[in-house]
PDB file of N, CA, C and O in Angstrom, chain B, residues numbered from 101:
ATOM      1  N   UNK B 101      70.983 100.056 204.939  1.00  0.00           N
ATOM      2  CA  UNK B 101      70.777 101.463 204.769  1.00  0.00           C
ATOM      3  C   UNK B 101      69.278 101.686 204.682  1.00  0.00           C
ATOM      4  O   UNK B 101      68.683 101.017 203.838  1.00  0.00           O
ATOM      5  N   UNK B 102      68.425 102.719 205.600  1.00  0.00           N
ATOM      6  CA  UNK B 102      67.297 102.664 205.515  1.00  0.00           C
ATOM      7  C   UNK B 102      67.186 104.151 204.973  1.00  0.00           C
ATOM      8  O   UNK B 102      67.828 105.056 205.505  1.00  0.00           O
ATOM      9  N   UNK B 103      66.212 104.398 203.722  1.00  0.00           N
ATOM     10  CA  UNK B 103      65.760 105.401 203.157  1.00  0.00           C
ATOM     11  C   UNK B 103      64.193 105.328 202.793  1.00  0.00           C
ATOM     12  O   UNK B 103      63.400 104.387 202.834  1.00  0.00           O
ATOM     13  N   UNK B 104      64.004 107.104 202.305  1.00  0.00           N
ATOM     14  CA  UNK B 104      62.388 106.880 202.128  1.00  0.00           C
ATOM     15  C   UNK B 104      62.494 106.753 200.563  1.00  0.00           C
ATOM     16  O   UNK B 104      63.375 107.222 199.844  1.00  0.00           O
ATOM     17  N   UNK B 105      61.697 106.215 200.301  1.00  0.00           N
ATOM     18  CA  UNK B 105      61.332 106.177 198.590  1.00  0.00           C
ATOM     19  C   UNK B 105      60.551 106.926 198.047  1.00  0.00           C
ATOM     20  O   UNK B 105      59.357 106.749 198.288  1.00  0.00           O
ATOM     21  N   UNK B 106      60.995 108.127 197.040  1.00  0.00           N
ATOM     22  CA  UNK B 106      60.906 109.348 197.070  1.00  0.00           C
ATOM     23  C   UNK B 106      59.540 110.080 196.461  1.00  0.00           C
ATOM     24  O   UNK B 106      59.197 111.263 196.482  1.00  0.00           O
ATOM     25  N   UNK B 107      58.845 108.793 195.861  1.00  0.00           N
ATOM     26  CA  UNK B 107      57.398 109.301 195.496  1.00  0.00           C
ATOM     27  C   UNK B 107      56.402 109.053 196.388  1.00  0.00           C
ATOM     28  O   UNK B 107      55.467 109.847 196.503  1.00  0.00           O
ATOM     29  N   UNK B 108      56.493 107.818 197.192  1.00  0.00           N
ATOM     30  CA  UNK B 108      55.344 107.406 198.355  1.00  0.00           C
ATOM     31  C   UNK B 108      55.592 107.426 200.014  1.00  0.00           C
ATOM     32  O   UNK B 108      54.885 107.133 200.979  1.00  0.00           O
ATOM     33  N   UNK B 109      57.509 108.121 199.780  1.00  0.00           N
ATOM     34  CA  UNK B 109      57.739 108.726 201.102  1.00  0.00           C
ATOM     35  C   UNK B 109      57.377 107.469 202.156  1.00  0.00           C
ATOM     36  O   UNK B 109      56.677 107.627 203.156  1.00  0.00           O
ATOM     37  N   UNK B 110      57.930 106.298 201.785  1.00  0.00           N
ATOM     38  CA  UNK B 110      57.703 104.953 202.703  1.00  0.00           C
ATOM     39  C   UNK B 110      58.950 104.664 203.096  1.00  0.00           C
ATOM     40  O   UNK B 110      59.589 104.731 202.046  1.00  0.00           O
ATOM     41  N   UNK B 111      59.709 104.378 203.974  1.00  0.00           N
ATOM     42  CA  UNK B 111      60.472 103.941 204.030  1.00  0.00           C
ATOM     43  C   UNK B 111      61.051 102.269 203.496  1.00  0.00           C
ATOM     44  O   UNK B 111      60.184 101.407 203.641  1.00  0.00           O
ATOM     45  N   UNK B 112      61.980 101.924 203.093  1.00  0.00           N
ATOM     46  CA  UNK B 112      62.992 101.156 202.162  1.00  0.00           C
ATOM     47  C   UNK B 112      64.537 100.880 202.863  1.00  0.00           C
ATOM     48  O   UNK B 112      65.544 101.503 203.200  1.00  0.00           O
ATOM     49  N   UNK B 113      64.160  99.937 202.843  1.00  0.00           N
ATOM     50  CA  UNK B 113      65.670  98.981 203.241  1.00  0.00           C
ATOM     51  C   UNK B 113      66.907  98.646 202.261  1.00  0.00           C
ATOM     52  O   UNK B 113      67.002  97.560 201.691  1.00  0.00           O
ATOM     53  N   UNK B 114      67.707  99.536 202.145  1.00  0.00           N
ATOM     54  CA  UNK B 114      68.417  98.738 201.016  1.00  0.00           C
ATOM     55  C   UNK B 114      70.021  98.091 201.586  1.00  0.00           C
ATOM     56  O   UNK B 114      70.846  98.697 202.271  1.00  0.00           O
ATOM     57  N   UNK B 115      70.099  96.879 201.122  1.00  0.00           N
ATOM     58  CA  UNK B 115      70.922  95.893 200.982  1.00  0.00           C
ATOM     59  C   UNK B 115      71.955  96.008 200.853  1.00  0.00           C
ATOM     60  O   UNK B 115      71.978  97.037 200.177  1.00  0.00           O
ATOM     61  N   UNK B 116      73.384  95.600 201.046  1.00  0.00           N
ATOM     62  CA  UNK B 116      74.728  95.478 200.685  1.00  0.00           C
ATOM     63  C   UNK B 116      74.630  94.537 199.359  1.00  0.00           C
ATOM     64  O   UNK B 116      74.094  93.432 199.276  1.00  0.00           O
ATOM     65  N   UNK B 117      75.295  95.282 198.344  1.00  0.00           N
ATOM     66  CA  UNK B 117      74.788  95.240 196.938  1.00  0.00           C
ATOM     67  C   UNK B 117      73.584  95.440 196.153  1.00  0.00           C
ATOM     68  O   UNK B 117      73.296  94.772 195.160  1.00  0.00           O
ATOM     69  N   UNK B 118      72.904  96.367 196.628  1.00  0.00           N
ATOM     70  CA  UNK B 118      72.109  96.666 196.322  1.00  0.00           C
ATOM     71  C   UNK B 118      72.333  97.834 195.312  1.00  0.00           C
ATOM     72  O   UNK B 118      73.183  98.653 195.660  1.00  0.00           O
ATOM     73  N   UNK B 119      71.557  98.096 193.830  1.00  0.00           N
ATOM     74  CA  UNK B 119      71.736  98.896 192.686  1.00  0.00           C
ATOM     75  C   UNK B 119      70.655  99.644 193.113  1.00  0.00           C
ATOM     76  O   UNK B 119      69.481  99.320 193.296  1.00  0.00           O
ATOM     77  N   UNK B 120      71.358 100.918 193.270  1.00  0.00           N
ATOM     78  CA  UNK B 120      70.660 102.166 193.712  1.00  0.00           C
ATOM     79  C   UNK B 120      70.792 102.898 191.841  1.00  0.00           C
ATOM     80  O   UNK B 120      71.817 103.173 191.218  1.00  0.00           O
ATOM     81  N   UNK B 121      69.425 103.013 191.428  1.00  0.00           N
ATOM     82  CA  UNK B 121      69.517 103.571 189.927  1.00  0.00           C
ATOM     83  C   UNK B 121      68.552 104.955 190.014  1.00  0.00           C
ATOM     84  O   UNK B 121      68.357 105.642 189.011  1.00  0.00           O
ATOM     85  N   UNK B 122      68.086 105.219 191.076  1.00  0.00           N
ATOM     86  CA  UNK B 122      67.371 106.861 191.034  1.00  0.00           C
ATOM     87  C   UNK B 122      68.397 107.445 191.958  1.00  0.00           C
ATOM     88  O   UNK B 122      69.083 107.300 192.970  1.00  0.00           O
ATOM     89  N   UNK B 123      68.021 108.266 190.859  1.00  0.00           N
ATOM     90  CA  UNK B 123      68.982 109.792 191.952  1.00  0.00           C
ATOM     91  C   UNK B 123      68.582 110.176 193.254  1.00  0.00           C
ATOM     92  O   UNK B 123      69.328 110.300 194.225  1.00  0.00           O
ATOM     93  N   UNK B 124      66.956 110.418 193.203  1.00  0.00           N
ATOM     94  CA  UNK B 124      66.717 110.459 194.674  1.00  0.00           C
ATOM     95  C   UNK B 124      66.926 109.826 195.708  1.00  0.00           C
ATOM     96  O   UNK B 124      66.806 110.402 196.789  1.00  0.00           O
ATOM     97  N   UNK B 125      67.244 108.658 195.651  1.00  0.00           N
ATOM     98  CA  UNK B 125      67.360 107.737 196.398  1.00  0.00           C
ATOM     99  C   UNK B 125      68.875 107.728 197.401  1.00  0.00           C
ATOM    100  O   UNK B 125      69.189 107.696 198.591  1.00  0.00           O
ATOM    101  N   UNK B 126      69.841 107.805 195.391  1.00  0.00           N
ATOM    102  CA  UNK B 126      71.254 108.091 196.002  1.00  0.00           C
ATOM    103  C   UNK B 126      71.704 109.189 196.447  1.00  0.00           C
ATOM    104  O   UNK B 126      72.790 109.251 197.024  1.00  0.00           O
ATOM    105  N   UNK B 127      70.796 110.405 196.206  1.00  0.00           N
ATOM    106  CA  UNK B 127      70.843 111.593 197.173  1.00  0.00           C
ATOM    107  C   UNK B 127      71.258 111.206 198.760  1.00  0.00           C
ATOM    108  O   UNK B 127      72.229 111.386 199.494  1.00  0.00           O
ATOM    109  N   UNK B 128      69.974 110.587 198.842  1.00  0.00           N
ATOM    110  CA  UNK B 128      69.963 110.008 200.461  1.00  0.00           C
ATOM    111  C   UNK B 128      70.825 110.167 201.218  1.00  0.00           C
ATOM    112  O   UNK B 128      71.082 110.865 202.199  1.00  0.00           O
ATOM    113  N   UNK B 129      71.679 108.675 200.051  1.00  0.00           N
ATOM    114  CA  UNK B 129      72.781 108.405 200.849  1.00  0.00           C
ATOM    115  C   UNK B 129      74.320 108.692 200.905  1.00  0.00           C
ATOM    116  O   UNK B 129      75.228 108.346 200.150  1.00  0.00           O
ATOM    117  N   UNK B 130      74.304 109.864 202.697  1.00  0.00           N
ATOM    118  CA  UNK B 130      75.452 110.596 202.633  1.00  0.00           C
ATOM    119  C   UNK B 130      76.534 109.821 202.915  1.00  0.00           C
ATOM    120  O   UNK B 130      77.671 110.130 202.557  1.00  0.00           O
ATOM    121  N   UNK B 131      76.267 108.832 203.533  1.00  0.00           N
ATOM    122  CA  UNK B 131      77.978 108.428 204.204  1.00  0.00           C
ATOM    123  C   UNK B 131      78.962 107.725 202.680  1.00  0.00           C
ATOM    124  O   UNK B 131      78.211 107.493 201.732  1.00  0.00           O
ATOM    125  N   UNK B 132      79.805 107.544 202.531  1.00  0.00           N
ATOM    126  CA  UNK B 132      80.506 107.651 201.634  1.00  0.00           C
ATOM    127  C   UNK B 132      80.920 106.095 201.624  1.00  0.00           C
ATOM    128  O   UNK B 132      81.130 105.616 200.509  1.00  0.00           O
ATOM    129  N   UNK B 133      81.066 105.217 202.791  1.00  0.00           N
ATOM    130  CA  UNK B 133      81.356 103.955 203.284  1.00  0.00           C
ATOM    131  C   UNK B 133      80.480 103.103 202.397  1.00  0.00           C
ATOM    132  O   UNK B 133      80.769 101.999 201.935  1.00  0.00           O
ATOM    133  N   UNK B 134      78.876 104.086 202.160  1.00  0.00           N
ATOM    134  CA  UNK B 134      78.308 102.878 201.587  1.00  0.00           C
ATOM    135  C   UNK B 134      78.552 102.814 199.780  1.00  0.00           C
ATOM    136  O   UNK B 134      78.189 101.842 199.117  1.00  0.00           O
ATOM    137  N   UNK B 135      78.915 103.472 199.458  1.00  0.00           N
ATOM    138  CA  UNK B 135      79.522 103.106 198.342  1.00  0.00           C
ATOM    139  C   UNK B 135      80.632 102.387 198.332  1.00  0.00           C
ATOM    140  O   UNK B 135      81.488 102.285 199.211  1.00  0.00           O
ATOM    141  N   UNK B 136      80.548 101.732 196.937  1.00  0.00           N
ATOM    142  CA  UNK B 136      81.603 100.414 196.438  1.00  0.00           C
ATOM    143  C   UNK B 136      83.328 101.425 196.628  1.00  0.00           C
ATOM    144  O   UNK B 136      84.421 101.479 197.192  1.00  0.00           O
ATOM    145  N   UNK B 137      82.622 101.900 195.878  1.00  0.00           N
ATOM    146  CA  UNK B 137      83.653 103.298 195.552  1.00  0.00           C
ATOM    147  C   UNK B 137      84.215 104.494 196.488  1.00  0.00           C
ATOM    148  O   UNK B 137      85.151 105.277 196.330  1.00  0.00           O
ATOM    149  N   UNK B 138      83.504 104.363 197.267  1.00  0.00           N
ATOM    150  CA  UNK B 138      83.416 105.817 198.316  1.00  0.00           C
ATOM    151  C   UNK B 138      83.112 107.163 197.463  1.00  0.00           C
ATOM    152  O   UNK B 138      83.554 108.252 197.829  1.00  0.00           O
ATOM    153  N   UNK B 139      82.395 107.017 196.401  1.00  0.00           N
ATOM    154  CA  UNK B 139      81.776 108.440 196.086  1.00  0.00           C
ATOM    155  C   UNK B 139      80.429 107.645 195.101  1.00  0.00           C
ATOM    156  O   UNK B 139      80.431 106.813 194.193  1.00  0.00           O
ATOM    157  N   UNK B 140      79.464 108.328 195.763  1.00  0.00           N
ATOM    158  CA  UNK B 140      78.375 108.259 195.077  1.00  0.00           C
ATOM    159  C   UNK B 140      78.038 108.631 193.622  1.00  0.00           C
ATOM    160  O   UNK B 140      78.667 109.602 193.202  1.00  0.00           O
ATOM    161  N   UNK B 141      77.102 108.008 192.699  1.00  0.00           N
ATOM    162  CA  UNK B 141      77.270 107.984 191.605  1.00  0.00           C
ATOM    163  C   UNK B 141      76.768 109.818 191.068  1.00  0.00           C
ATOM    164  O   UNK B 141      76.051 110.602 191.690  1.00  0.00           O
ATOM    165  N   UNK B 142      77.454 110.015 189.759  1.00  0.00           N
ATOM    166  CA  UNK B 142      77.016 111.052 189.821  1.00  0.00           C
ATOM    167  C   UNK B 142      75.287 111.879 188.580  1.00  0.00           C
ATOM    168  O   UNK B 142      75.078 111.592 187.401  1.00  0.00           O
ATOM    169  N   UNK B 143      74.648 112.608 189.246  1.00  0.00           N
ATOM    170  CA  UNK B 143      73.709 112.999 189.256  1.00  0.00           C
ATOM    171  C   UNK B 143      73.208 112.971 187.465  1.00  0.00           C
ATOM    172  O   UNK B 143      74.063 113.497 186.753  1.00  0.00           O
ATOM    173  N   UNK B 144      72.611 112.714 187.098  1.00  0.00           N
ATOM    174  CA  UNK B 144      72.118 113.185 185.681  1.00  0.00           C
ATOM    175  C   UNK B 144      71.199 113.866 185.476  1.00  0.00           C
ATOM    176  O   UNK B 144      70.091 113.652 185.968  1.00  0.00           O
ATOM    177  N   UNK B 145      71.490 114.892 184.655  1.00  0.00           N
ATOM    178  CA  UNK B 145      70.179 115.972 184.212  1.00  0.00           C
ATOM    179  C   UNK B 145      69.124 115.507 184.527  1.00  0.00           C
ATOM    180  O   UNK B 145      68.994 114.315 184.249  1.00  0.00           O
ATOM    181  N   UNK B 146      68.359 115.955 184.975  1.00  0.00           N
ATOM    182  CA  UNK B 146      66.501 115.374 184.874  1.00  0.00           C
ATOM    183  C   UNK B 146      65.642 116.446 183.698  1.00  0.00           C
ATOM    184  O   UNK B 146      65.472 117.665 183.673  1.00  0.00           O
ATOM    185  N   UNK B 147      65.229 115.340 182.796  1.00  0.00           N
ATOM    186  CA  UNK B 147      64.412 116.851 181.750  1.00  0.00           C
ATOM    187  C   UNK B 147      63.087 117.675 182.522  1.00  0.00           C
ATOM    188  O   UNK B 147      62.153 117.327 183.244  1.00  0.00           O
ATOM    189  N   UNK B 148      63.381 118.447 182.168  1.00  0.00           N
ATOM    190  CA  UNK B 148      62.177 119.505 182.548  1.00  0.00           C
ATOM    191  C   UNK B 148      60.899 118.783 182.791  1.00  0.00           C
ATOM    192  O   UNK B 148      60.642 117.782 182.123  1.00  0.00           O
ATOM    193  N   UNK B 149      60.052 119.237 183.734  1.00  0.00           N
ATOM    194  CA  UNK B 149      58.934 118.519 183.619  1.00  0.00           C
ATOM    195  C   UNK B 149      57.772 119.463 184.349  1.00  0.00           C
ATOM    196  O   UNK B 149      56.946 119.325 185.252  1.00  0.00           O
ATOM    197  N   UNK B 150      58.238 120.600 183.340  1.00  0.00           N
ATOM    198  CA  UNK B 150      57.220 121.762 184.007  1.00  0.00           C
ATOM    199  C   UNK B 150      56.207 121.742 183.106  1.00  0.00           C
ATOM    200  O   UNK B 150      56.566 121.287 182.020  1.00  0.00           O
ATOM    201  N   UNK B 151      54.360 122.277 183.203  1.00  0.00           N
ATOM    202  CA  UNK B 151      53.941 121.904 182.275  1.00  0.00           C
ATOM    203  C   UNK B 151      53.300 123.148 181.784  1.00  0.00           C
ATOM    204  O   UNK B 151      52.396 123.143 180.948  1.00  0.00           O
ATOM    205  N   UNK B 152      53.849 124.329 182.389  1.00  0.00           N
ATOM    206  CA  UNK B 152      53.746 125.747 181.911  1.00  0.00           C
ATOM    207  C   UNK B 152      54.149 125.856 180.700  1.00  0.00           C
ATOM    208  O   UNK B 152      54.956 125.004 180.326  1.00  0.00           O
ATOM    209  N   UNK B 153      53.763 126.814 179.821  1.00  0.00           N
ATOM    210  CA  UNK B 153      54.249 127.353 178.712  1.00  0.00           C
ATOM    211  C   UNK B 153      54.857 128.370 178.748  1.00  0.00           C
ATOM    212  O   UNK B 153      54.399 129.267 179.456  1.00  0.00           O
ATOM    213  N   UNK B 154      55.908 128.562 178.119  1.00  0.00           N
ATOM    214  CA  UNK B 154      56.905 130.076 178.151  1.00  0.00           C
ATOM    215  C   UNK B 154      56.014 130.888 177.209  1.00  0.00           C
ATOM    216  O   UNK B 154      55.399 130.488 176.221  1.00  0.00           O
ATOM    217  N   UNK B 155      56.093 132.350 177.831  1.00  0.00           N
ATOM    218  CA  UNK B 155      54.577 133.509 177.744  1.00  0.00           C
ATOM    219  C   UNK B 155      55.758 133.601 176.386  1.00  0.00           C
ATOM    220  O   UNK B 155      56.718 132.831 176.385  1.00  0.00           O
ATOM    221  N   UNK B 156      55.534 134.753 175.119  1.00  0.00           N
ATOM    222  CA  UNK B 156      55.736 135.042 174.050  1.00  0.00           C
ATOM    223  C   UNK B 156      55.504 136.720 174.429  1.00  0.00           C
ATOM    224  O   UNK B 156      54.651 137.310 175.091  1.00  0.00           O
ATOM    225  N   UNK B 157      56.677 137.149 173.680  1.00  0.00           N
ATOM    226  CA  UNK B 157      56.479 138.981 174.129  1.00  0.00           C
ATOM    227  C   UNK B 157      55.819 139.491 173.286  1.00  0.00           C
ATOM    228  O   UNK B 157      55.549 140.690 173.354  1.00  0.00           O
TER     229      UNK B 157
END
C-alpha cells in the first residue's frame, strides 16, 4: 500500500502487517481488503490545537 506521510507529504510504503497507528495515514486507506478486518480502525478525537484565544464579551 503506497501512501504519503502526512507531515512531510513523502511518500511511504506500507507492508502486509503493517500497524498503521495515525489517523492520517489510515484515512488514506480506502479499500477495505486492506484491513485485517475489512473496516478500518476507527478515528479518535484529535485535541484542539488552535492557538487563538476565545475573545470575552
Amino acid at each position: 500500500m503506497h501512501v504519503l506521510e502526512p507531515v512531510e507529504r513523502v511518500p511511504v510504503v506500507l507492508l502486509p502487517g503493517t500497524e498503521v497507528k495515525d489517523p492520517a495515514v489510515a484515512e488514506q486507506i480506502t479499500n477495505p481488503r486492506c484491513w485485517e478486518s475489512g473496516v478500518p480502525p476507527a478515528p479518535k478525537a484529535a485535541p484542539s490545537t488552535s492557538a487563538r484565544k476565545a475573545k470575552t464579551a
